[in-house]
C-alpha positions in Angstrom: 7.7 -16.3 -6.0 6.0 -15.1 -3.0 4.1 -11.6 -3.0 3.4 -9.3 -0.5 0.4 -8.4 0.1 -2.3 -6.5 2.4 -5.3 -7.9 2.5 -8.9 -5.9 3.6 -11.6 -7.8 5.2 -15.0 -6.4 5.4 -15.4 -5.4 9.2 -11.8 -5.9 10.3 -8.3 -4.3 10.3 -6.1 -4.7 7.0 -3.6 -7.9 7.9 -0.5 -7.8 5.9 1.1 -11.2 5.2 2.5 -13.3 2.1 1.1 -15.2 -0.4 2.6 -18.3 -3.0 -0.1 -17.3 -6.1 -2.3 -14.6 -6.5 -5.6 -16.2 -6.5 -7.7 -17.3 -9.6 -10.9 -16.1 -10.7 -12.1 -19.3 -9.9 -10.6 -19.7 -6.1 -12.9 -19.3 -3.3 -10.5 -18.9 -0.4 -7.1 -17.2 -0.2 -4.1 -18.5 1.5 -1.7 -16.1 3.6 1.4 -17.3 5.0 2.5 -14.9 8.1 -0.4 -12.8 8.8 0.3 -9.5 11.2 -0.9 -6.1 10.7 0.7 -3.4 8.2 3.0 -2.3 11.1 4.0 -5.7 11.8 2.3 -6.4 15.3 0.2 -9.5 16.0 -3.6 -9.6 14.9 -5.6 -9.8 18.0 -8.1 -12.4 16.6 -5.3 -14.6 15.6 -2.9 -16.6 18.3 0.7 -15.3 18.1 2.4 -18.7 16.9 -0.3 -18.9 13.6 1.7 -18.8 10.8 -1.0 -19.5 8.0 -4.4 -18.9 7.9 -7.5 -19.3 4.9 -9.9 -16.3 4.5 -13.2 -16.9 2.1 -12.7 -14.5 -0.5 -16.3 -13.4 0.1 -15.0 -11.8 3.0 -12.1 -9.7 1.1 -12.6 -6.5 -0.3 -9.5 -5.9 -1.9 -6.0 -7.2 -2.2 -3.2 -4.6 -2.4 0.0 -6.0 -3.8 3.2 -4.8 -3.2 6.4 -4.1 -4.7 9.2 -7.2 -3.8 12.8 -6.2 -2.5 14.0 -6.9 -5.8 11.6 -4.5 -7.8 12.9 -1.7 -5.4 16.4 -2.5 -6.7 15.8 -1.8 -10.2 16.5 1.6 -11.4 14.1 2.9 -13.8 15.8 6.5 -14.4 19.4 7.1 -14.9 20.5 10.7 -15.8 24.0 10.6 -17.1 
């Protein structure tokens, strides 16, 4: 299951993308499949037809993960 995510590099603009796993303790580089920024337009330091690039983890500040289409289905309050 793929999870969307927003990624924040030290020094650079948050890039929004997808990724298969969330990454291990253990990893050293992170794998993002579509990378754009939060409102969807191209990252400048990236060519347009990219669709996957590796970032060193040392490089990443924080990962923000966000809710799938399906999680937003699910009704968690129902007042009858």
């Amino acid at each position: 299951m793929p999870y969307s995510i927003i990624l924040h590099i030290a020094g650079e603009t948050s890039v929004a993308g997808e990724i298969e796993d969330l990454p291990k303790p253990t990893d050293t580089i992170i794998v993002v499949l579509h990378p754009r920024q939060k409102d969807g337009k191209d990252l400048h330091y990236i060519d347009q037809n990219v669709v996957k690039v590796i970032w060193p983890l040392t490089k990443v500040s924080f990962i923000e993960i966000l809710e799938s289409a399906e999680e937003e289905k699910i009704i968690g309050f129902v007042r009858e």
